[in-house]
N, CA, C and O atoms as CSV, one atom per row, in Angstrom:
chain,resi,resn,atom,element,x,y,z
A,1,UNK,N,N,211.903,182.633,196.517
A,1,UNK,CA,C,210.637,182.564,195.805
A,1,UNK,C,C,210.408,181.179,195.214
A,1,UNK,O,O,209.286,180.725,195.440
A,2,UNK,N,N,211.312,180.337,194.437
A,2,UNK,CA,C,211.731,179.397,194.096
A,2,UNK,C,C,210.843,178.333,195.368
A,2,UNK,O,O,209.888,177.561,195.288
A,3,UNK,N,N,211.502,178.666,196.198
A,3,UNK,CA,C,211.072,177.477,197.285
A,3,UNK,C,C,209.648,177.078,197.860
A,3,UNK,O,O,209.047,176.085,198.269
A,4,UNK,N,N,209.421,178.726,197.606
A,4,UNK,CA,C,207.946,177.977,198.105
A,4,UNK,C,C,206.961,178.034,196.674
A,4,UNK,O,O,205.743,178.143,196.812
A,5,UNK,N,N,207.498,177.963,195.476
A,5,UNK,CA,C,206.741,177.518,194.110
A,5,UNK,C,C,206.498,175.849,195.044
A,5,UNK,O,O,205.386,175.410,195.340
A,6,UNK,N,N,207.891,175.121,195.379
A,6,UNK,CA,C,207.807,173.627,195.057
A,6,UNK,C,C,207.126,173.704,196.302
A,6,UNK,O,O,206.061,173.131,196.072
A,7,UNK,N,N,207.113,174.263,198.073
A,7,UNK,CA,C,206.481,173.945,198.615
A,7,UNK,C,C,204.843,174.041,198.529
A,7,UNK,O,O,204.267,173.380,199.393
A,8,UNK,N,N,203.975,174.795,197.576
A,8,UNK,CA,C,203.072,174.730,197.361
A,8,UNK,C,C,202.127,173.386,196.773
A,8,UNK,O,O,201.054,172.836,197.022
A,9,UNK,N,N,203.774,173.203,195.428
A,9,UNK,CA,C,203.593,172.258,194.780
A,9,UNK,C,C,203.146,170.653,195.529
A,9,UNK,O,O,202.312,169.774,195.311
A,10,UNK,N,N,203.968,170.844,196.259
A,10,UNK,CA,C,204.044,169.573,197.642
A,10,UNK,C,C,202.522,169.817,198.282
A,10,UNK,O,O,201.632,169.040,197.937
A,11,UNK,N,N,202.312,170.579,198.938
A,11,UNK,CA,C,201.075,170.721,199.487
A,11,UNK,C,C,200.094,170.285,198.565
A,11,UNK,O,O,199.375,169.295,198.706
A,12,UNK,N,N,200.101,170.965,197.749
A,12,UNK,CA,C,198.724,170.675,196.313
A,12,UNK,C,C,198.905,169.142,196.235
A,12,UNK,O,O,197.795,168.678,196.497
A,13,UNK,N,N,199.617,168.317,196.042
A,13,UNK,CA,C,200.050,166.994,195.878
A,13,UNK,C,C,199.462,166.377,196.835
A,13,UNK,O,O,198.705,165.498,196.423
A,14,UNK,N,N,199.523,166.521,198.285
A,14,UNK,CA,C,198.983,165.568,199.213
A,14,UNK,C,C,197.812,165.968,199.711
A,14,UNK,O,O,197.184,165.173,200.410
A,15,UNK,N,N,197.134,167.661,199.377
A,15,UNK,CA,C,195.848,167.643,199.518
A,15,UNK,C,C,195.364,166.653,198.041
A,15,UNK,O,O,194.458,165.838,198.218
A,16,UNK,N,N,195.749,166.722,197.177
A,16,UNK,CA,C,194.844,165.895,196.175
A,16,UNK,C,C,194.913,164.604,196.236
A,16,UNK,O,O,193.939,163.917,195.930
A,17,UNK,N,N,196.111,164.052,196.655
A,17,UNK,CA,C,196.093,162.607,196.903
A,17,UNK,C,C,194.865,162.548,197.958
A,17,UNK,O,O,193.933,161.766,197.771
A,18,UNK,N,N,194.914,163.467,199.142
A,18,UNK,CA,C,193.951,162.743,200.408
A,18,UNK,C,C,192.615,162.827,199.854
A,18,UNK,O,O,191.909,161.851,200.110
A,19,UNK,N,N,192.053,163.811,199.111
A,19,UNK,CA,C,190.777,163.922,198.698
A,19,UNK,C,C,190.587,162.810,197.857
A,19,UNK,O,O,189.625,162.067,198.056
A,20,UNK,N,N,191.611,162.542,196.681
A,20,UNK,CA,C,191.243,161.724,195.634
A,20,UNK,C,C,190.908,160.331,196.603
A,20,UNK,O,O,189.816,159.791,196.778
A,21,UNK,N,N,192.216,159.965,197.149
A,21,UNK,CA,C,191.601,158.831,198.046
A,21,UNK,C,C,190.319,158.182,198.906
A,21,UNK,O,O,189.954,157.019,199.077
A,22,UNK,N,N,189.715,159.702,199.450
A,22,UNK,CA,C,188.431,160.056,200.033
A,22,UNK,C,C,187.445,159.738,199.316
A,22,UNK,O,O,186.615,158.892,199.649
A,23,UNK,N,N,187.418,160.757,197.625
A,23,UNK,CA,C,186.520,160.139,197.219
A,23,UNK,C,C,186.797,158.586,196.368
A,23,UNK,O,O,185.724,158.109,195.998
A,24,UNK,N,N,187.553,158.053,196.137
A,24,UNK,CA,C,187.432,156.396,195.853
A,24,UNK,C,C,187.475,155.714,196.935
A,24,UNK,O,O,187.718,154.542,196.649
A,25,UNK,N,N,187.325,155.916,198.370
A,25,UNK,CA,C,186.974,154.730,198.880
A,25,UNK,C,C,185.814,155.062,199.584
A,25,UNK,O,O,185.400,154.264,200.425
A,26,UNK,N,N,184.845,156.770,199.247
A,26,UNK,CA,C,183.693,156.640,199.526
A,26,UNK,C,C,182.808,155.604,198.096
A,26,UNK,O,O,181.876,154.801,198.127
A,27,UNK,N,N,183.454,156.006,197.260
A,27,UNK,CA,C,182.819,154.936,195.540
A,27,UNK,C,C,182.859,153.843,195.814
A,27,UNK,O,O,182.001,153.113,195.318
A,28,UNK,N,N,183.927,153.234,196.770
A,28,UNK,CA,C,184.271,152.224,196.671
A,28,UNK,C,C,182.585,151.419,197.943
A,28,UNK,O,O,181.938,150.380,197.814
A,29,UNK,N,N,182.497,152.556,199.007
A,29,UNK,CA,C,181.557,151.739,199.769
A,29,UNK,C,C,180.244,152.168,198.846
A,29,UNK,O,O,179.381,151.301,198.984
A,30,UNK,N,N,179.909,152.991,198.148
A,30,UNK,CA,C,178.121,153.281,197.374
A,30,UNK,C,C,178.440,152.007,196.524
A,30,UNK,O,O,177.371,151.402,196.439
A,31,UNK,N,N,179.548,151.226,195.764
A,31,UNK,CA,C,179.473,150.540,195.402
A,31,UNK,C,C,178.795,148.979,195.791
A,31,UNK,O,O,177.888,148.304,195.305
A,32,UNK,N,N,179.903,148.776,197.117
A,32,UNK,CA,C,179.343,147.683,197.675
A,32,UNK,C,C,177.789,147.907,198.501
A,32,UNK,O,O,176.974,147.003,198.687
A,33,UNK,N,N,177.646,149.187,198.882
A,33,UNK,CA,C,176.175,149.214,199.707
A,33,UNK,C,C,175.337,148.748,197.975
A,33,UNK,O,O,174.558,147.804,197.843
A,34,UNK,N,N,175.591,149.296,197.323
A,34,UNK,CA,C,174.655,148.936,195.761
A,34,UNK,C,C,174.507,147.631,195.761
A,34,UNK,O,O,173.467,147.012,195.987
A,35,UNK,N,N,175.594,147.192,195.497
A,35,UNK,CA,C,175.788,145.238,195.146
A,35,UNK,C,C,174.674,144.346,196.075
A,35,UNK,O,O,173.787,143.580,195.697
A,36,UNK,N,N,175.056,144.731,197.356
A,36,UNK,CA,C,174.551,144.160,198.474
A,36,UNK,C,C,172.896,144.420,198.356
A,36,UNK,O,O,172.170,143.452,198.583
A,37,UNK,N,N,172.346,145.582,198.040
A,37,UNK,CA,C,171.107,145.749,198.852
A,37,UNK,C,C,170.542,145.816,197.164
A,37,UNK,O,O,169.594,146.593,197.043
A,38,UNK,N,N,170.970,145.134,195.872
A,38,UNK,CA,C,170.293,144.817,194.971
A,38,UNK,C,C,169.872,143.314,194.887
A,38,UNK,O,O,169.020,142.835,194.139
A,39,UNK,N,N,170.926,142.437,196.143
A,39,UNK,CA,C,170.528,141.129,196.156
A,39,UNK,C,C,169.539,140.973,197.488
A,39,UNK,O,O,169.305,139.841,197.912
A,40,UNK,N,N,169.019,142.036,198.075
A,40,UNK,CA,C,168.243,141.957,199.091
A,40,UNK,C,C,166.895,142.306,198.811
A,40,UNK,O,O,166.702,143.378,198.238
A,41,UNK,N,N,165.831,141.515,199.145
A,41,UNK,CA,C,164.498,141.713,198.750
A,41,UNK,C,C,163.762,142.667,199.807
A,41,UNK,O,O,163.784,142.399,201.008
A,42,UNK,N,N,163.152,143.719,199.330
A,42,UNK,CA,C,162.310,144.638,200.017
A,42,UNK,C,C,161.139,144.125,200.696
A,42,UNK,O,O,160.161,143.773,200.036
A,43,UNK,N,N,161.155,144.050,201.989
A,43,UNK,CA,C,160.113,142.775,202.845
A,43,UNK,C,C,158.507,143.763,202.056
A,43,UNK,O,O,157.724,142.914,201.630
A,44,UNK,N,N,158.121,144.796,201.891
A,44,UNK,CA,C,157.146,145.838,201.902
A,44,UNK,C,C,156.715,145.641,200.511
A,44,UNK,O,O,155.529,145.736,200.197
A,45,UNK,N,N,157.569,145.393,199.739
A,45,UNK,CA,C,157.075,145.992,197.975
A,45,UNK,C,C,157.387,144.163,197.464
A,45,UNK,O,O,157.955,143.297,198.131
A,46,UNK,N,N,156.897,144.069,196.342
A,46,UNK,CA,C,156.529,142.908,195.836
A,46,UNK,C,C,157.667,142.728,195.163
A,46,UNK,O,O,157.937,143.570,194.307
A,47,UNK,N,N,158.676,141.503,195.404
A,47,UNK,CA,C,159.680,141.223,195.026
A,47,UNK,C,C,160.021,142.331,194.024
A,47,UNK,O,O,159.962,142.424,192.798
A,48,UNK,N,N,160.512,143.369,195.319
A,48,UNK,CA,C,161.624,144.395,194.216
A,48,UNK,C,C,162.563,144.737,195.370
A,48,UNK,O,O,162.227,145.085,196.502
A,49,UNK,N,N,164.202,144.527,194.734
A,49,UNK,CA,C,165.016,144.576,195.630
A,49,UNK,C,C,165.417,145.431,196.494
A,49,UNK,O,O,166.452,145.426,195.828
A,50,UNK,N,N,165.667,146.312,197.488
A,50,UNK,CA,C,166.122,147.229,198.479
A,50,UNK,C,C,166.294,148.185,198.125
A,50,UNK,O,O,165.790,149.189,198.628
A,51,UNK,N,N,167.270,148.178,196.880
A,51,UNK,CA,C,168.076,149.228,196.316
A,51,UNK,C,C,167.015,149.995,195.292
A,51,UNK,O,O,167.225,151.183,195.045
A,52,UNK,N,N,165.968,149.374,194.746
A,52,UNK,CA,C,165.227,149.952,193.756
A,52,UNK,C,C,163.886,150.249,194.605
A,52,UNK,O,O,162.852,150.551,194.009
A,53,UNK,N,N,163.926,150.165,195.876
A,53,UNK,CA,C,162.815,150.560,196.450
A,53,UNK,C,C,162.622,151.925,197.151
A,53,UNK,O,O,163.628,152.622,197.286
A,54,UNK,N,N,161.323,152.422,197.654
A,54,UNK,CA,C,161.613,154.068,197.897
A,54,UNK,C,C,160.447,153.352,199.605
A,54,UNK,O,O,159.698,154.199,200.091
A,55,UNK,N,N,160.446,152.554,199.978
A,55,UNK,CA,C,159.660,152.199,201.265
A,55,UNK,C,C,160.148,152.511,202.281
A,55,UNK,O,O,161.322,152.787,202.032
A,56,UNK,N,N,159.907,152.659,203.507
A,56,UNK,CA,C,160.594,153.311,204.750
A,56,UNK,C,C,161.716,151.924,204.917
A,56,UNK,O,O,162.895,152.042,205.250
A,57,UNK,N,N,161.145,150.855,204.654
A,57,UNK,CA,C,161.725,149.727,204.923
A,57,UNK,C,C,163.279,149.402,204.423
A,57,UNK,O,O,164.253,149.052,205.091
A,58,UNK,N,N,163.170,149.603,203.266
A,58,UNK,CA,C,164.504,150.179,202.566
A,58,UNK,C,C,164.814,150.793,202.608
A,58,UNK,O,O,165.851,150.813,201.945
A,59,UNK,N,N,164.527,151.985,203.266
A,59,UNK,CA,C,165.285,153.094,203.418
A,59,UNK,C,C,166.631,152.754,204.532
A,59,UNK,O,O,167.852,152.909,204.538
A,60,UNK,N,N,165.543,152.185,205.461
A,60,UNK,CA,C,166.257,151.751,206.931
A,60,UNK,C,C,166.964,150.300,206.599
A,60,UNK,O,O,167.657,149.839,207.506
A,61,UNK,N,N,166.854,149.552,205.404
A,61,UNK,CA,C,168.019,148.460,205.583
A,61,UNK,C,C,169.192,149.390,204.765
A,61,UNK,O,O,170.322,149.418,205.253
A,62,UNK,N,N,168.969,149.987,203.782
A,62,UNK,CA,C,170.027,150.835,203.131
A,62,UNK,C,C,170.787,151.268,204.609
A,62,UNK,O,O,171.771,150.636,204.992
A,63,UNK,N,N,170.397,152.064,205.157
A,63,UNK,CA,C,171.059,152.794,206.239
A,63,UNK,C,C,172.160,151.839,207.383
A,63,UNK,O,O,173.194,152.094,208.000
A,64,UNK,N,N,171.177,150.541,207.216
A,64,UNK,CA,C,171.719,149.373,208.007
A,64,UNK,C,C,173.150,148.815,207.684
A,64,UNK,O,O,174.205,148.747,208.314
A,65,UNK,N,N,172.659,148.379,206.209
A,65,UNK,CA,C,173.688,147.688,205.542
A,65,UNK,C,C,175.207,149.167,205.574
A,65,UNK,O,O,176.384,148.884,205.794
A,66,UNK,N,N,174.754,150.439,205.330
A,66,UNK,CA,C,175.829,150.970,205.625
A,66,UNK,C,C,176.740,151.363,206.691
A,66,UNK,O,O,177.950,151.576,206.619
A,67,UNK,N,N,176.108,151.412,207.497
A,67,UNK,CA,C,176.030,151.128,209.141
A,67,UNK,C,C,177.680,150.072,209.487
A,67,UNK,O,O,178.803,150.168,209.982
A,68,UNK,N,N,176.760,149.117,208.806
A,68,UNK,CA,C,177.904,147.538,209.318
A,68,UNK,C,C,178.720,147.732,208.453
A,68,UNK,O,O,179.867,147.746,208.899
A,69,UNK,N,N,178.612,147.940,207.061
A,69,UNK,CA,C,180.061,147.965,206.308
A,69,UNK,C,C,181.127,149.806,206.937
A,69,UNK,O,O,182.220,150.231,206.562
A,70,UNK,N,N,180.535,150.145,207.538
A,70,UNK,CA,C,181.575,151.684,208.401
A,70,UNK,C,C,181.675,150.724,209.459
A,70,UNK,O,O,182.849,150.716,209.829
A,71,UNK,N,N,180.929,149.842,210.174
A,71,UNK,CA,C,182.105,149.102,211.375
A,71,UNK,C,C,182.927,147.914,210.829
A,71,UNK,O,O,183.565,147.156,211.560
A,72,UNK,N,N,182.854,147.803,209.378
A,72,UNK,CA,C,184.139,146.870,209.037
A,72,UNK,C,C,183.936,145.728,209.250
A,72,UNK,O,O,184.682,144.793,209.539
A,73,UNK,N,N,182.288,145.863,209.013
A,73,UNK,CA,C,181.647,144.170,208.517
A,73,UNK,C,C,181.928,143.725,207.127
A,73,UNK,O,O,182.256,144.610,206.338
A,74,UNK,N,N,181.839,142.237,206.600
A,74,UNK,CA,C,181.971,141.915,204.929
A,74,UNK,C,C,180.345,141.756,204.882
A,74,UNK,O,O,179.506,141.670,205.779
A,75,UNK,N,N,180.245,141.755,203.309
A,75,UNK,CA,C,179.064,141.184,203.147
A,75,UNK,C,C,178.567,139.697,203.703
A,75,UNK,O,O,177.505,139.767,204.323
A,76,UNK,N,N,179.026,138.626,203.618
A,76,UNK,CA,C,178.965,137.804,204.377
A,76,UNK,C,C,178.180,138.063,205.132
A,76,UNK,O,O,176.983,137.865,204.926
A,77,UNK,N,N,178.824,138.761,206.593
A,77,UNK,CA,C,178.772,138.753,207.955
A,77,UNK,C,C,176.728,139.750,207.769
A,77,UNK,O,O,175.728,139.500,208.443
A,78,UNK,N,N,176.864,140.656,206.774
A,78,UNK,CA,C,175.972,141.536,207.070
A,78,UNK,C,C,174.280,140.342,206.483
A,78,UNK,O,O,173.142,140.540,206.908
A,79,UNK,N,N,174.584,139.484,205.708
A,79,UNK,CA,C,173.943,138.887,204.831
A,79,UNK,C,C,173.017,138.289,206.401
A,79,UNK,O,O,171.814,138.398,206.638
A,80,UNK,N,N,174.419,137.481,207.509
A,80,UNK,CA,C,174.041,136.576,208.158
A,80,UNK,C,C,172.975,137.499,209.022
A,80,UNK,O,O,171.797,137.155,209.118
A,81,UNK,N,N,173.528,138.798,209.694
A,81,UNK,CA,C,172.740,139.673,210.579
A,81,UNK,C,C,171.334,140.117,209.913
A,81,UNK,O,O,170.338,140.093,210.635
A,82,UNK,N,N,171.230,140.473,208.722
A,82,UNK,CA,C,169.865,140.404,208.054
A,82,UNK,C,C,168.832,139.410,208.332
A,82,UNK,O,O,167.709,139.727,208.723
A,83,UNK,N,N,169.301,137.920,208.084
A,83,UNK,CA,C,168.769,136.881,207.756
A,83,UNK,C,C,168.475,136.289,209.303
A,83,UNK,O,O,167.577,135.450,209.364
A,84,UNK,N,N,169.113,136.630,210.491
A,84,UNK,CA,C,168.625,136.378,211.343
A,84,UNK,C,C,167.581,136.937,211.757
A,84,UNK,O,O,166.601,136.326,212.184
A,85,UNK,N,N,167.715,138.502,211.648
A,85,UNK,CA,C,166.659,139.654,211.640
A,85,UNK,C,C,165.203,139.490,211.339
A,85,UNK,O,O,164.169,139.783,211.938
A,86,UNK,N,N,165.554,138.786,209.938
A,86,UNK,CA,C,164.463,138.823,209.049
A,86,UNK,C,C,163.893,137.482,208.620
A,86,UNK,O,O,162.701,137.267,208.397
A,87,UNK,N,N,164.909,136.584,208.528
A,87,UNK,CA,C,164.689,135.541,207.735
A,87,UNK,C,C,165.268,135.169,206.388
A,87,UNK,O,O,166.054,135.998,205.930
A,88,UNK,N,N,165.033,134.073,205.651
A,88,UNK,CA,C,166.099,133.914,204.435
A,88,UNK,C,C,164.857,134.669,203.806
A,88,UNK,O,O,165.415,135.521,203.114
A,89,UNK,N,N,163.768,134.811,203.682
A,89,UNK,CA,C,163.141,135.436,202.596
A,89,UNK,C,C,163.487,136.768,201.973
A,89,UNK,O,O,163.076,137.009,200.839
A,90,UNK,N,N,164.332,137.793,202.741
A,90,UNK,CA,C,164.637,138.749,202.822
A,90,UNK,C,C,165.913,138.437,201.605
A,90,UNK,O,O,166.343,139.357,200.909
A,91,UNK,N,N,166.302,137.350,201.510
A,91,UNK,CA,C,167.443,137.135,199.837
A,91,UNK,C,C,166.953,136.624,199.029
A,91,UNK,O,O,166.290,135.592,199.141
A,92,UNK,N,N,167.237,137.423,197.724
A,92,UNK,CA,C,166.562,136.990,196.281
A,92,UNK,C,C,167.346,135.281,196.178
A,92,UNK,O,O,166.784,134.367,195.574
A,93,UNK,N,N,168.688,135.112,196.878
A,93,UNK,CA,C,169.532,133.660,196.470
A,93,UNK,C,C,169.380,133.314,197.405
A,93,UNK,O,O,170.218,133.764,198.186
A,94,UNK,N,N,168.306,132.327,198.073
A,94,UNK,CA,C,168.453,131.737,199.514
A,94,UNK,C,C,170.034,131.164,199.255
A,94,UNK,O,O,170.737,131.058,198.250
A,95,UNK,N,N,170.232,130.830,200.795
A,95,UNK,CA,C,171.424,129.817,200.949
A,95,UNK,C,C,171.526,128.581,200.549
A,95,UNK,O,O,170.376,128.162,200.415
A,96,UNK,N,N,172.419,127.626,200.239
A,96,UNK,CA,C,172.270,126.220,199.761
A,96,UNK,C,C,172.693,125.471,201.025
A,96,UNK,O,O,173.899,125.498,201.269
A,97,UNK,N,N,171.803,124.729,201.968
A,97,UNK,CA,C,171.727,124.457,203.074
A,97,UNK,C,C,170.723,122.908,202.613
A,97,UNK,O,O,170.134,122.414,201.652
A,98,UNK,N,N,171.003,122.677,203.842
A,98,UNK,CA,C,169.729,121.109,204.013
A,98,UNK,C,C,168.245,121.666,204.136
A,98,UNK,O,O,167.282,121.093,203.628
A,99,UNK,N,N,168.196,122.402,204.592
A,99,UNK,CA,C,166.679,123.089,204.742
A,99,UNK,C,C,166.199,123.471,203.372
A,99,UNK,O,O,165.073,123.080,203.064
A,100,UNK,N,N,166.988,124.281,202.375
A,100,UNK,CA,C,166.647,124.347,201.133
A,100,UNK,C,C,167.039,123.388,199.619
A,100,UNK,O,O,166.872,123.458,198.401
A,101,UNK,N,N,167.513,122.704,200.409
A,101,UNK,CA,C,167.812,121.474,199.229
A,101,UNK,C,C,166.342,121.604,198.126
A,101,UNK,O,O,166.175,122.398,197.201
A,102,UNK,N,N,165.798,120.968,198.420
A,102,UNK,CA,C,164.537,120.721,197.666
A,102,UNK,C,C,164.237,122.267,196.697
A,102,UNK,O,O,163.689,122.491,195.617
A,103,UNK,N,N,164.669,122.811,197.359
A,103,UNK,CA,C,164.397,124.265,196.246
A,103,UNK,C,C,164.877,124.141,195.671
A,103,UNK,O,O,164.182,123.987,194.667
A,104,UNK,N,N,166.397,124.016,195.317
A,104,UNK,CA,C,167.769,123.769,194.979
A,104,UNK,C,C,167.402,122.948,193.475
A,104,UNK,O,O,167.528,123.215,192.280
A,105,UNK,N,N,166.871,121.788,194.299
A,105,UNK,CA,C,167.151,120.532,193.594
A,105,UNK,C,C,165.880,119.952,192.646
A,105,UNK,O,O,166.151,119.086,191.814
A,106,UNK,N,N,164.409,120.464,192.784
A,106,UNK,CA,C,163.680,120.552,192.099
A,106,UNK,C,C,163.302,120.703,190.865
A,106,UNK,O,O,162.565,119.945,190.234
A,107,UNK,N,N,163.804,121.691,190.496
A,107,UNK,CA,C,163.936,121.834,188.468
A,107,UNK,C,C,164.914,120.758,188.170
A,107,UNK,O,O,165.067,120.745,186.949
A,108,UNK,N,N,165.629,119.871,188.727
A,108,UNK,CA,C,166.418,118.980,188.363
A,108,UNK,C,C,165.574,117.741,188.630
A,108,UNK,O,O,165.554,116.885,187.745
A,109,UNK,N,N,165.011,117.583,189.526
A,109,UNK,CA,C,164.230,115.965,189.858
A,109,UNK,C,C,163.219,116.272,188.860
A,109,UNK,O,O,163.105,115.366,188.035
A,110,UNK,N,N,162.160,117.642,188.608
A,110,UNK,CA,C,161.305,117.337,187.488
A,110,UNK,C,C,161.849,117.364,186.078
A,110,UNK,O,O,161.024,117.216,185.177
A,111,UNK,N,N,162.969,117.511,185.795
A,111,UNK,CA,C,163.658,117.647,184.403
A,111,UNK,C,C,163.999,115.902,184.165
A,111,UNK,O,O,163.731,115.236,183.165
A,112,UNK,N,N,164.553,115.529,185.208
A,112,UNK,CA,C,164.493,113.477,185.337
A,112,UNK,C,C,163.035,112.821,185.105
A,112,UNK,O,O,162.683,111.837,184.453
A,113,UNK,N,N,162.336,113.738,185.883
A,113,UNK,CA,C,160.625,112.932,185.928
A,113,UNK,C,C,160.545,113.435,184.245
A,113,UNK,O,O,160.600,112.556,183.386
A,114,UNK,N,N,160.473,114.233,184.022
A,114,UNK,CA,C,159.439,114.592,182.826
A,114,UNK,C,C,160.683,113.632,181.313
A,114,UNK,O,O,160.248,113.123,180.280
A,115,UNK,N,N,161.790,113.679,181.636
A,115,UNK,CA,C,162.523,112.786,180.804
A,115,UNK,C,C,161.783,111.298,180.437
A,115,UNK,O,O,161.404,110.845,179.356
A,116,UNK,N,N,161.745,110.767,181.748
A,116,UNK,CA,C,161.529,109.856,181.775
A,116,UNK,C,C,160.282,109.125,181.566
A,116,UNK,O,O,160.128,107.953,181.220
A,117,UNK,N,N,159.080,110.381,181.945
A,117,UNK,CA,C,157.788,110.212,181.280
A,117,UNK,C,C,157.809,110.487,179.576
A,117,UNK,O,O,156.952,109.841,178.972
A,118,UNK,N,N,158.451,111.132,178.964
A,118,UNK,CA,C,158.510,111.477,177.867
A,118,UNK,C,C,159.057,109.938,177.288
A,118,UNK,O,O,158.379,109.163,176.614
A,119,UNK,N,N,160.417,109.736,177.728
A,119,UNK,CA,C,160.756,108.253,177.393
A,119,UNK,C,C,160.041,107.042,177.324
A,119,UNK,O,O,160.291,106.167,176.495
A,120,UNK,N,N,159.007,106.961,178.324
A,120,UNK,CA,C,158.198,105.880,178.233
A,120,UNK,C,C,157.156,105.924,177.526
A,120,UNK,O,O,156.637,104.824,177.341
A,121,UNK,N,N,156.502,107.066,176.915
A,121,UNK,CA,C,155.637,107.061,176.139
A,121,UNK,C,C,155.854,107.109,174.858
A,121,UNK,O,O,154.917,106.868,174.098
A,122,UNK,N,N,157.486,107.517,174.212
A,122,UNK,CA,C,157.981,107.244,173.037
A,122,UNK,C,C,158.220,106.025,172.740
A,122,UNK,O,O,158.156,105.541,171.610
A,123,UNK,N,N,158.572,105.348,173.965
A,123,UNK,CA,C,158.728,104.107,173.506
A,123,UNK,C,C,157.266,102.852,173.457
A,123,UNK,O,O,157.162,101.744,172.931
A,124,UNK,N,N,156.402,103.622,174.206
A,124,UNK,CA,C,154.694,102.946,174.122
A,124,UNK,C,C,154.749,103.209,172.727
A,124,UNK,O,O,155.109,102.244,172.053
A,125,UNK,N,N,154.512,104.156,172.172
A,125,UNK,CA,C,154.310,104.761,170.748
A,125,UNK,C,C,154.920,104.472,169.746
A,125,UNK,O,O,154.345,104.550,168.661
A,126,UNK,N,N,156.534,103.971,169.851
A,126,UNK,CA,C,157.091,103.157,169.370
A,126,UNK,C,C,156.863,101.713,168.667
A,126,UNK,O,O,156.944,101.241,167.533
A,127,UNK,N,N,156.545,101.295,169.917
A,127,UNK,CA,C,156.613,99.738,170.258
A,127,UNK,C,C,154.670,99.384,169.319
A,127,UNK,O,O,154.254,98.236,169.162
A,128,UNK,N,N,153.763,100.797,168.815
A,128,UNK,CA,C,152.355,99.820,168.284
A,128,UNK,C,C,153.166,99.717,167.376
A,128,UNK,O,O,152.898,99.042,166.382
């Protein structure tokens, strides 16, 4: 009688390990499908991201993006297959590339310009 107390015990043990495991590395992918398709812009609805959208459009990149992470894509890889798809507009963070430099780098060249206009007129104003 004894014996099969512990063989039960054993059983109960590795059904709960396999489930528990099951469900944290299904958490583990709603997690990353979340991450991913909150930095992805909904082509349909006015800059609102994937994940907060209810459009057919998002429905079907949701489905996408889960798609590639079950064939054991990274985000990375899924970012690049989007963006060919779609285009960079489809990411709230374009890429930092030569093509987008100037996006990049803009609030910084007018933060120099407007310094420097500010500077020269303190010192006009100065100098009556």
């Amino acid at each position: 009688m004894m014996k099969f107390q512990y063989f039960f015990k054993i059983i109960f043990c590795f059904v709960f390990l396999f489930f528990s495991s099951y469900v944290l590395s299904n958490e583990n992918l709603n997690y990353k499908i979340k991450k991913l398709t909150l930095e992805l812009r909904c082509m349909t609805c006015q800059n609102q991201s994937v994940y907060d959208s209810d459009s057919e459009f998002a429905k079907d990149i949701k489905i996408i993006v889960e798609e590639k992470f079950n064939e054991g894509r990274n985000e990375k890889e899924i970012k690049l297959f989007l963006t060919e798809r779609y285009g960079e507009y489809i990411l709230f963070k374009p890429y930092f590339n030569i093509k987008n430099l100037l996006l990049w780098l803009f609030p910084f060249i007018l933060l120099v310009f407007s310094l420097g206009f500010f500077y020269k007129n303190l010192k006009k104003n100065l100098s009556k």
